[in-house]
DSSP file (Angstrom, degrees, kcal/mol; ACC not computed):
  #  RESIDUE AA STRUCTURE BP1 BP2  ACC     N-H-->O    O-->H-N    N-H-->O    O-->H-N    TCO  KAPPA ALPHA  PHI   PSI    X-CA   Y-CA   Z-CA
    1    1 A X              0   0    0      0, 0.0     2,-0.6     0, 0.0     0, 0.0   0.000 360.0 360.0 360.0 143.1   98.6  123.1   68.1
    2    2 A X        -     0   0    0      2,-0.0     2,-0.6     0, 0.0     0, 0.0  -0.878 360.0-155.0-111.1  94.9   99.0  126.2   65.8
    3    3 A X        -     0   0    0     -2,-0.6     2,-0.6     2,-0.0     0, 0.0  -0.594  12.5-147.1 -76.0 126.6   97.7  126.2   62.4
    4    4 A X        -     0   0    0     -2,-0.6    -2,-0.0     1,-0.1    24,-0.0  -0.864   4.1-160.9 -91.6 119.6   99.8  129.1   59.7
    5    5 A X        +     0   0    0     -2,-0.6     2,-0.2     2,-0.0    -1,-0.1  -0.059  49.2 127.8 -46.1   5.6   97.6  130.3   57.5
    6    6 A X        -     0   0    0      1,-0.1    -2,-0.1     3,-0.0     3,-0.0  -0.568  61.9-147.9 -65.8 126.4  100.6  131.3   55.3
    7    7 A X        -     0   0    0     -2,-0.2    -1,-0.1     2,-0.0    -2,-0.0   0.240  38.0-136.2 -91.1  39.8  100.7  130.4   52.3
    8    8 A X        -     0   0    0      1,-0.1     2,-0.2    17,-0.1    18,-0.1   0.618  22.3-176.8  50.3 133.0  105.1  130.1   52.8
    9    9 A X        -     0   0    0      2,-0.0    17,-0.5    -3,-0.0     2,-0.4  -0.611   9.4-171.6-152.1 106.2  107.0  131.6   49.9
   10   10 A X        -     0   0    0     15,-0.3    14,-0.2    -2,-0.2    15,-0.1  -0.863  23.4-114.3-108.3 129.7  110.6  130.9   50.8
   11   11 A X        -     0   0    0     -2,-0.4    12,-2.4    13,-0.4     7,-0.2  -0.239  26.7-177.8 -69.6 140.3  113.4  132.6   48.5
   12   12 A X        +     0   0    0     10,-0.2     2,-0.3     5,-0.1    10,-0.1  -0.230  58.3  96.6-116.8  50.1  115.7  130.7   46.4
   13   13 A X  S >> S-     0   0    0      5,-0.2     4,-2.1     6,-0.0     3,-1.4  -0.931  83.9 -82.6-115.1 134.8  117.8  133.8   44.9
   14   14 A X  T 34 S+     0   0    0      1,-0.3    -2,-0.1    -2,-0.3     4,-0.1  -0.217 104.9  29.7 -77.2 179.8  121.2  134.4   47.1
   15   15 A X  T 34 S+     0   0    0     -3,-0.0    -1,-0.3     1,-0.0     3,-0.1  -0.903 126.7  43.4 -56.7   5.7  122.0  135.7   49.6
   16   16 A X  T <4 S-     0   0    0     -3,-1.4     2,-0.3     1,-0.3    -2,-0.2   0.893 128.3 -54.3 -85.1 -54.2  118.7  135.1   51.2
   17   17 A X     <  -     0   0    0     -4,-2.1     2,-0.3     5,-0.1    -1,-0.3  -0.950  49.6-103.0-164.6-168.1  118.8  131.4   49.7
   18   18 A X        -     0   0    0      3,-0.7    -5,-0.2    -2,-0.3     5,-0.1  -0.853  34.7-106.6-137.2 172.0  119.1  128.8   46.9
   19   19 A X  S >  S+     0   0    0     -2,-0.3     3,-0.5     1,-0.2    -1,-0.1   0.874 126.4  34.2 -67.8 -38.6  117.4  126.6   44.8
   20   20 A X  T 3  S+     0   0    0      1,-0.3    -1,-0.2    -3,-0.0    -8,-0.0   0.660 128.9  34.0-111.3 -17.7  118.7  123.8   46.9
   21   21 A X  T 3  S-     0   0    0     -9,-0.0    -3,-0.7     0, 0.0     2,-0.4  -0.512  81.7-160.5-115.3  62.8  118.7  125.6   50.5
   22   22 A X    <   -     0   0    0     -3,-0.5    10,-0.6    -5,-0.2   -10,-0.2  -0.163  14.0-130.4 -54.7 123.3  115.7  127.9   50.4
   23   23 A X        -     0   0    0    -12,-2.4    -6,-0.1    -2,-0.4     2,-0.1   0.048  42.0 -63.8 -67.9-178.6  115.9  130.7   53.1
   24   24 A X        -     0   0    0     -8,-0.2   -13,-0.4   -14,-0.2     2,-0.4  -0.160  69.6 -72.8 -61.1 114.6  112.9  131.5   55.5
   25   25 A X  B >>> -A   30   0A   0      5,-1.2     4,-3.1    -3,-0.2     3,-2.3  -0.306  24.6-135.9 -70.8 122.3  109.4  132.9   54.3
   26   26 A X  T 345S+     0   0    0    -17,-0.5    -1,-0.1    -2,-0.4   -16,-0.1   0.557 104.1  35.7 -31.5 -48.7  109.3  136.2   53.2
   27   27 A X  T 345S+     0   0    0    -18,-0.3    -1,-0.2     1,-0.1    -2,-0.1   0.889 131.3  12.5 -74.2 -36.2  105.9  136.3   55.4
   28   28 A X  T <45S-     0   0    0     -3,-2.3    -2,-0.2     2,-0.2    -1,-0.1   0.567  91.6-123.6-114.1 -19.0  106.0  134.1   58.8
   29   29 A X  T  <5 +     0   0    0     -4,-3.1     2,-0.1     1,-0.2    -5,-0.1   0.552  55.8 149.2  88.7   0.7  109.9  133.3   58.9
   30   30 A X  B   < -A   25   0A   0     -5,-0.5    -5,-1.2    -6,-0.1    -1,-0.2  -0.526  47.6-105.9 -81.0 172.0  109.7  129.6   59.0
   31   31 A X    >>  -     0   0    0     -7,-0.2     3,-1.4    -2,-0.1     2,-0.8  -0.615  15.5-121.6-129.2 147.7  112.4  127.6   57.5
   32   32 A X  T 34 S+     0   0    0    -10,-0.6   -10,-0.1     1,-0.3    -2,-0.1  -0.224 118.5  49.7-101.9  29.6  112.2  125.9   54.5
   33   33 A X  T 3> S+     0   0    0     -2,-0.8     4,-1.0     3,-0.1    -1,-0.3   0.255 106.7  56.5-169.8 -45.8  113.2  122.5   57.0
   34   34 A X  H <> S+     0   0    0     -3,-1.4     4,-2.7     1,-0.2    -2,-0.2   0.901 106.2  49.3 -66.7 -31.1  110.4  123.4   59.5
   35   35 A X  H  X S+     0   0    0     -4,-0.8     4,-2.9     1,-0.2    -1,-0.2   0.921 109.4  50.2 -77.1 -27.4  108.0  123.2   56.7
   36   36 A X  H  > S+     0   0    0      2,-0.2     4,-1.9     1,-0.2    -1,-0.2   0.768 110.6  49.1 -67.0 -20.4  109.2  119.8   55.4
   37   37 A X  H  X S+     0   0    0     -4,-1.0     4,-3.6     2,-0.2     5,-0.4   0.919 110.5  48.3 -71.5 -55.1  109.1  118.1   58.9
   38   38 A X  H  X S+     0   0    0     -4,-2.7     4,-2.2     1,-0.3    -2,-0.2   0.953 112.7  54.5 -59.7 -38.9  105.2  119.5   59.7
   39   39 A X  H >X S+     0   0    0     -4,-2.9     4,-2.5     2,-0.2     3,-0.6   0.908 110.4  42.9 -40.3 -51.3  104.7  118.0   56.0
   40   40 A X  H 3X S+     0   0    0     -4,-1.9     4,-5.8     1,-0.2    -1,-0.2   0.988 115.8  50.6 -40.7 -62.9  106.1  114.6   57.2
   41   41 A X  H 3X S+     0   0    0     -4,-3.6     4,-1.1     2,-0.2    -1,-0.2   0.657 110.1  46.8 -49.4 -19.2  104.1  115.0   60.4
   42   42 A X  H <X S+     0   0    0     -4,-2.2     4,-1.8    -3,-0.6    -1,-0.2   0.915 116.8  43.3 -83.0 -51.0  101.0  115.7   58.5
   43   43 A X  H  X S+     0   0    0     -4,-2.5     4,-1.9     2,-0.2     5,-0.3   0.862 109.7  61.3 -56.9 -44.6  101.7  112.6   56.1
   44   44 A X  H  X S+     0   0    0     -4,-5.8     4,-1.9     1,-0.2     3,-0.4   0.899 107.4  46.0 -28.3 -74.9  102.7  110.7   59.3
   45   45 A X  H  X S+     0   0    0     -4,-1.1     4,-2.6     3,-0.2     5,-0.3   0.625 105.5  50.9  -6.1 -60.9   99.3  111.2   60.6
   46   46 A X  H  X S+     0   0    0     -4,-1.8     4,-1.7     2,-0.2    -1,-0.2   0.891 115.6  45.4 -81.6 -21.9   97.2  110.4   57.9
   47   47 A X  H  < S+     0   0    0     -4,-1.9    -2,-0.2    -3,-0.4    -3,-0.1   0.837 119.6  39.3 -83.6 -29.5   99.0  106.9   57.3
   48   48 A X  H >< S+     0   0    0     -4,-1.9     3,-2.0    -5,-0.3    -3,-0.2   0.981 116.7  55.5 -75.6 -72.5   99.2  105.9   61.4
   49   49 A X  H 3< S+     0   0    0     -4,-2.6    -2,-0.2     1,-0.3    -3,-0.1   0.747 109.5  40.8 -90.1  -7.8   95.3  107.4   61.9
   50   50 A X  T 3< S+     0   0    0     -4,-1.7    -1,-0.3    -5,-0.3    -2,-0.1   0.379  84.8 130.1-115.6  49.0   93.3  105.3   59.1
   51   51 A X    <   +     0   0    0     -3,-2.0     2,-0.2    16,-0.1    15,-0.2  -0.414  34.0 155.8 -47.4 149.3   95.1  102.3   59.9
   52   52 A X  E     -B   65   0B   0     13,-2.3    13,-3.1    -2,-0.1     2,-0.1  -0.910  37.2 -81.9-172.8 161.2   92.7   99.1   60.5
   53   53 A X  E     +B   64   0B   0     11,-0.3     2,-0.3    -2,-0.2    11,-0.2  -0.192  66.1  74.2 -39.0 123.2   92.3   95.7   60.6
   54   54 A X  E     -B   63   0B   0      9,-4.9     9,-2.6    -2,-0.1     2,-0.9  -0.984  69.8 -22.7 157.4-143.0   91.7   93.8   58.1
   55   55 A X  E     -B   62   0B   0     -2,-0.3     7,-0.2     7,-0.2     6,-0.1  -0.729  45.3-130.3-102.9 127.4   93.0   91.7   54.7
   56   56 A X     >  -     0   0    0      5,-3.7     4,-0.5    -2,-0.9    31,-0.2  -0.413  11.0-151.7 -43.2 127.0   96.0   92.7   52.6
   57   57 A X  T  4 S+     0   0    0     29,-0.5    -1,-0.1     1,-0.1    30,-0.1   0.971  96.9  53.1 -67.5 -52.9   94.7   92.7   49.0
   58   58 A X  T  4 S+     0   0    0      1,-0.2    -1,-0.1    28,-0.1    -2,-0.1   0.866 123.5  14.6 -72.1 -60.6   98.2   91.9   48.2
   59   59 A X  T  4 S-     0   0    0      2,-0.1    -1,-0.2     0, 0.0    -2,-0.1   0.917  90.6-124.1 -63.9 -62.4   99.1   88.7   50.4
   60   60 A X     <  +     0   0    0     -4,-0.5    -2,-0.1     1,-0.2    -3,-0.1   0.167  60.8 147.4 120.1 -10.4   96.1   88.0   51.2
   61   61 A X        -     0   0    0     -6,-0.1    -5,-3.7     1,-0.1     2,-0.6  -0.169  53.8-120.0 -40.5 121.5   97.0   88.1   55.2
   62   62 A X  E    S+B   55   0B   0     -7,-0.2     2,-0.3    -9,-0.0    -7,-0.2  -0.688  72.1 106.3 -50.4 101.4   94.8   89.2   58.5
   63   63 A X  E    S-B   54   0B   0     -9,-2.6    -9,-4.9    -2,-0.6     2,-0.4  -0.856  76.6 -54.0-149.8-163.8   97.1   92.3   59.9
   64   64 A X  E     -B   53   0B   0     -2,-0.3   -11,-0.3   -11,-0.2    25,-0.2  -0.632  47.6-140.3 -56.5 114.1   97.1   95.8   60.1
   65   65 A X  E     -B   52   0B   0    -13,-3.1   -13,-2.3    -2,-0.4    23,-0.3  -0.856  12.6-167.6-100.8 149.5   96.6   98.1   56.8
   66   66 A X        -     0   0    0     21,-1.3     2,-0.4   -15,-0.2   -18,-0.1  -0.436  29.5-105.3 -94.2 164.2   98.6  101.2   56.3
   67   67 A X        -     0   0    0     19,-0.2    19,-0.2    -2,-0.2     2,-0.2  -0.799  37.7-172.1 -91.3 152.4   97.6  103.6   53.6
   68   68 A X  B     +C   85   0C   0     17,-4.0    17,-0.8    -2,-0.4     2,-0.1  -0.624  21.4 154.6-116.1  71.7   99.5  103.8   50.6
   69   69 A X        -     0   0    0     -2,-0.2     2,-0.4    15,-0.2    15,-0.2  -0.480  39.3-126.5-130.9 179.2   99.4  105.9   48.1
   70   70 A X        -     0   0    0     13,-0.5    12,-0.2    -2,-0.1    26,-0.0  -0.950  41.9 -95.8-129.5 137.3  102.7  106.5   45.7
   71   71 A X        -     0   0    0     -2,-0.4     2,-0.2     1,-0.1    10,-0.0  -0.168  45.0-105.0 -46.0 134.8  103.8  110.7   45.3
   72   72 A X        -     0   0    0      1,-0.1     2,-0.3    10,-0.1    -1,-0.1  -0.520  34.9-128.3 -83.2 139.8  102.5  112.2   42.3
   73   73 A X    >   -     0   0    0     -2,-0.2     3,-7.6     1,-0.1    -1,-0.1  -0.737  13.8-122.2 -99.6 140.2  105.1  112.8   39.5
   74   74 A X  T 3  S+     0   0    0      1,-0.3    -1,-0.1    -2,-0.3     4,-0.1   0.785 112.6  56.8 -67.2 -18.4  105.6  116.0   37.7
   75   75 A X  T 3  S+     0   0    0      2,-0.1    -1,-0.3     3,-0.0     2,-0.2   0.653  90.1  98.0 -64.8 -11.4  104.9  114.4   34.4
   76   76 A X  S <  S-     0   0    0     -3,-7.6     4,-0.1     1,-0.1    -4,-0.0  -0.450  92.2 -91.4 -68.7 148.8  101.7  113.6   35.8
   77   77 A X    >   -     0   0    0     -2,-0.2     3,-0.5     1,-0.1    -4,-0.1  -0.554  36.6-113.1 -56.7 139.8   98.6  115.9   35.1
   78   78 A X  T 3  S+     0   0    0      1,-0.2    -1,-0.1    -4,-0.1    -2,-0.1   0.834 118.1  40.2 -21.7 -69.2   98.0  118.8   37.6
   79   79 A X  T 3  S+     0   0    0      2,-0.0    -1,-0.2    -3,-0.0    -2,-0.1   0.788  88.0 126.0 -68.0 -17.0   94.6  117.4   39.0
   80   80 A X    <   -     0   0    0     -3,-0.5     2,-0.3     1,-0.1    -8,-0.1  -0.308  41.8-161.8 -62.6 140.7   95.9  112.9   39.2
   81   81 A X        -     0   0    0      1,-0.0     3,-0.1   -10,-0.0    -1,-0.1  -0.999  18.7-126.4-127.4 112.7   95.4  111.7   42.4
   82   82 A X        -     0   0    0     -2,-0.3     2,-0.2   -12,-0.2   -13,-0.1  -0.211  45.9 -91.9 -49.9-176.5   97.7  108.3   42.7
   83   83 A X        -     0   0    0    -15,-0.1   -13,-0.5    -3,-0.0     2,-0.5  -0.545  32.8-122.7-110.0 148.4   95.6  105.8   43.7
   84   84 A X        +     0   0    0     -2,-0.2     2,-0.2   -15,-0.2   -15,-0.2  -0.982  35.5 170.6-121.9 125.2   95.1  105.1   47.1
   85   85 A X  B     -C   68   0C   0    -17,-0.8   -17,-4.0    -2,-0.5     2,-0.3  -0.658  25.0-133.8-121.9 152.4   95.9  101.0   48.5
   86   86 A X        -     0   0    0     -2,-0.2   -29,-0.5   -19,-0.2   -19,-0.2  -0.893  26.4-174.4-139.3 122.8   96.1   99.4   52.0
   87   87 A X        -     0   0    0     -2,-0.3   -21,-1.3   -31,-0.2   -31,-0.1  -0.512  30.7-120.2 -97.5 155.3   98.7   97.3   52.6
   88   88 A X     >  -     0   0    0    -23,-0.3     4,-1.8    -2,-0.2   -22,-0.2  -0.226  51.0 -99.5 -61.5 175.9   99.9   94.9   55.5
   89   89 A X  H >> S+     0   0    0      2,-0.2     4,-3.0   -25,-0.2     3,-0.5   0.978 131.6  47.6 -47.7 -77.9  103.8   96.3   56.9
   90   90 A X  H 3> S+     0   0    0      1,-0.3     4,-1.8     2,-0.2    -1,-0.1   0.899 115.9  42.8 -57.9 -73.2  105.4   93.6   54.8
   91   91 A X  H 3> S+     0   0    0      1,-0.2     4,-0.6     2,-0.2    -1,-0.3   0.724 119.9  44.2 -45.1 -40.9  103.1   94.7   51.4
   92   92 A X  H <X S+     0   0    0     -4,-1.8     4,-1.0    -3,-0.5     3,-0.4   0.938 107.5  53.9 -78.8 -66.0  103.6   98.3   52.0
   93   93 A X  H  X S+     0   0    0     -4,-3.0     4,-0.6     1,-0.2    -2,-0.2   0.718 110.7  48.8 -29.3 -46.7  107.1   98.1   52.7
   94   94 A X  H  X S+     0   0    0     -4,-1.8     4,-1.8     1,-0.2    -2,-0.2   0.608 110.3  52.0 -83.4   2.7  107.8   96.0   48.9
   95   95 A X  H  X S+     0   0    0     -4,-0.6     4,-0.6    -3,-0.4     5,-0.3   0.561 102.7  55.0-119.5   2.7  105.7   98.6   46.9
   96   96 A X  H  < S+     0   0    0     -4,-1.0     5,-0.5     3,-0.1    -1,-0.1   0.666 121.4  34.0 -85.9 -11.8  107.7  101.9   48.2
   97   97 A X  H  X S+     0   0    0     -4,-0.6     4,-2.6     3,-0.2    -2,-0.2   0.931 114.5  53.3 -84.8 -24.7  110.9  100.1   47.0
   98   98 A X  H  < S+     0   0    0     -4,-1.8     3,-0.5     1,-0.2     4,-0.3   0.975 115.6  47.2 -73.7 -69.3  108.9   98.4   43.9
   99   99 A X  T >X S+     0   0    0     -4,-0.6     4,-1.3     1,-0.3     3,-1.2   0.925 115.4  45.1 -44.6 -54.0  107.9  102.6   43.3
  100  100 A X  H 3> S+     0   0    0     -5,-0.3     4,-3.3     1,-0.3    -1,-0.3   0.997 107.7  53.7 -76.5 -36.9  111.8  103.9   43.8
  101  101 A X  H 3X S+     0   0    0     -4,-2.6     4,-0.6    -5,-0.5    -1,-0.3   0.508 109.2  45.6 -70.7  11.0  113.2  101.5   41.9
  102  102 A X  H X> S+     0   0    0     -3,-1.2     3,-2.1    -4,-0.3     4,-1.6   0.785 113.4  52.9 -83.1 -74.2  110.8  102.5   38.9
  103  103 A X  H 3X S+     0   0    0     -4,-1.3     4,-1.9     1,-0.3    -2,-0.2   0.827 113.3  50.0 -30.5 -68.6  111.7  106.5   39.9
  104  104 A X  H 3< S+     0   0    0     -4,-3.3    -1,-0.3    -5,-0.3    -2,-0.1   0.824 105.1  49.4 -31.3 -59.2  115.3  105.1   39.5
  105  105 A X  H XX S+     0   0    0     -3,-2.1     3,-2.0    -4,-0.6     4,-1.1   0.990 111.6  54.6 -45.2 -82.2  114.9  103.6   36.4
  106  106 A X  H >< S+     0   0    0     -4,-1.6     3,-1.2     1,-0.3     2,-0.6   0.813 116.0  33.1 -24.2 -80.4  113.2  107.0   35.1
  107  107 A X  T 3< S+     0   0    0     -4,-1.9    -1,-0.3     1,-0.3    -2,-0.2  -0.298 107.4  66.7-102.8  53.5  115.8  109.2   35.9
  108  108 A X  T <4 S+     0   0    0     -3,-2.0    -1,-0.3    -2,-0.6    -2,-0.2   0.392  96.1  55.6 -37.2 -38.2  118.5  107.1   35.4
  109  109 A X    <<        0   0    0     -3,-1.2    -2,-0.2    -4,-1.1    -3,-0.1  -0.090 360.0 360.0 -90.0  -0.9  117.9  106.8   31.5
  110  110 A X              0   0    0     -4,-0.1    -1,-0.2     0, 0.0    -3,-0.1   0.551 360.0 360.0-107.9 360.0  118.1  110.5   31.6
Protein backbone atom coordinates (compact mmCIF):
# COMPACT_ATOMS: atom_id res chain seq x y z
CA UNK A 1 0.00 0.00 0.00
CA UNK A 2 1.27 3.55 -0.97
CA UNK A 3 0.42 6.46 1.17
CA UNK A 4 0.46 10.28 -1.03
CA UNK A 5 1.48 12.73 1.08
CA UNK A 6 -0.12 15.22 -1.43
CA UNK A 7 -2.18 17.36 -0.35
CA UNK A 8 -4.20 17.03 -4.27
CA UNK A 9 -5.18 20.40 -5.68
CA UNK A 10 -7.01 19.40 -8.88
CA UNK A 11 -7.98 22.38 -11.35
CA UNK A 12 -11.50 23.32 -12.06
CA UNK A 13 -10.65 26.25 -14.71
CA UNK A 14 -10.88 24.83 -18.56
CA UNK A 15 -9.15 23.37 -20.40
CA UNK A 16 -7.38 21.56 -17.70
CA UNK A 17 -10.88 20.97 -15.96
CA UNK A 18 -14.28 22.08 -14.45
CA UNK A 19 -16.07 22.67 -11.63
CA UNK A 20 -17.99 19.54 -12.25
CA UNK A 21 -15.01 17.28 -13.93
CA UNK A 22 -11.86 18.45 -12.08
CA UNK A 23 -8.69 17.56 -14.03
CA UNK A 24 -5.63 15.75 -12.40
CA UNK A 25 -3.46 17.32 -9.52
CA UNK A 26 -1.30 19.92 -10.34
CA UNK A 27 1.36 17.90 -7.98
CA UNK A 28 1.04 13.93 -8.22
CA UNK A 29 -1.29 13.58 -11.38
CA UNK A 30 -4.02 11.58 -9.77
CA UNK A 31 -7.45 12.00 -10.99
CA UNK A 32 -10.06 13.70 -9.40
CA UNK A 33 -12.02 9.87 -9.65
CA UNK A 34 -9.00 8.09 -8.18
CA UNK A 35 -9.19 10.28 -5.24
CA UNK A 36 -12.95 9.72 -4.66
CA UNK A 37 -12.66 5.89 -4.82
CA UNK A 38 -9.49 5.71 -2.17
CA UNK A 39 -11.94 8.11 -0.13
CA UNK A 40 -14.69 5.36 -0.47
CA UNK A 41 -12.08 2.78 0.33
CA UNK A 42 -10.94 4.55 3.30
CA UNK A 43 -14.67 5.09 4.51
CA UNK A 44 -15.29 1.43 3.51
CA UNK A 45 -12.79 0.42 5.95
CA UNK A 46 -13.50 2.23 8.91
CA UNK A 47 -17.29 1.06 8.72
CA UNK A 48 -16.46 -2.95 7.88
CA UNK A 49 -13.23 -2.83 10.59
CA UNK A 50 -15.14 -1.57 13.94
CA UNK A 51 -17.91 -3.69 13.22
CA UNK A 52 -19.01 -5.94 16.39
CA UNK A 53 -21.40 -7.74 18.07
CA UNK A 54 -23.71 -6.66 20.02
CA UNK A 55 -27.40 -4.72 20.60
CA UNK A 56 -28.90 -2.33 18.16
CA UNK A 57 -29.85 0.75 20.24
CA UNK A 58 -32.44 1.20 17.68
CA UNK A 59 -34.38 -2.27 17.50
CA UNK A 60 -33.22 -3.47 20.24
CA UNK A 61 -31.81 -6.76 18.34
CA UNK A 62 -28.52 -9.20 18.95
CA UNK A 63 -26.62 -8.69 15.34
CA UNK A 64 -23.84 -7.12 13.90
CA UNK A 65 -23.23 -3.08 14.36
CA UNK A 66 -22.00 -0.99 11.61
CA UNK A 67 -20.79 2.53 12.28
CA UNK A 68 -22.85 5.26 11.34
CA UNK A 69 -22.30 8.50 11.30
CA UNK A 70 -24.30 10.97 8.84
CA UNK A 71 -21.79 13.54 6.36
CA UNK A 72 -21.30 16.78 7.75
CA UNK A 73 -23.30 19.65 6.05
CA UNK A 74 -21.86 22.88 4.79
CA UNK A 75 -24.13 24.88 7.00
CA UNK A 76 -22.72 23.04 9.67
CA UNK A 77 -19.80 24.70 11.75
CA UNK A 78 -16.14 23.98 10.53
CA UNK A 79 -15.08 21.88 13.67
CA UNK A 80 -19.05 19.57 14.12
CA UNK A 81 -18.41 16.17 14.17
CA UNK A 82 -21.95 14.31 13.34
CA UNK A 83 -22.44 12.06 15.91
CA UNK A 84 -21.30 8.67 15.70
CA UNK A 85 -24.17 5.45 16.16
CA UNK A 86 -24.05 1.69 15.67
CA UNK A 87 -26.59 0.25 13.99
CA UNK A 88 -27.78 -3.42 13.06
CA UNK A 89 -27.95 -3.83 8.68
CA UNK A 90 -31.65 -3.26 8.91
CA UNK A 91 -31.19 0.08 11.45
CA UNK A 92 -28.38 1.41 9.46
CA UNK A 93 -29.91 0.84 6.22
CA UNK A 94 -33.46 3.09 7.49
CA UNK A 95 -31.40 6.09 8.85
CA UNK A 96 -29.19 6.71 5.52
CA UNK A 97 -32.58 6.98 3.69
CA UNK A 98 -34.31 8.68 6.92
CA UNK A 99 -30.85 11.27 6.33
CA UNK A 100 -31.44 11.70 2.36
CA UNK A 101 -34.77 12.25 2.50
CA UNK A 102 -34.20 15.15 5.05
CA UNK A 103 -31.12 16.39 2.47
CA UNK A 104 -34.01 16.17 -0.10
CA UNK A 105 -36.32 18.05 1.76
CA UNK A 106 -33.45 20.82 2.24
CA UNK A 107 -32.62 21.38 -1.11
CA UNK A 108 -35.80 20.89 -2.56
CA UNK A 109 -37.33 24.03 -0.87
CA UNK A 110 -34.52 25.86 -2.50
Amino acid sequence: MTVSLCKHSHPVQPPVGTILRPGPCTDCGITWDEVQDEVRRQEDALINGTAHEGTCPDCGQHRTLLRFQPPSQPWEPFDYEPPVSFLCLDCYNAAAIEFNAGLAAVYGSI
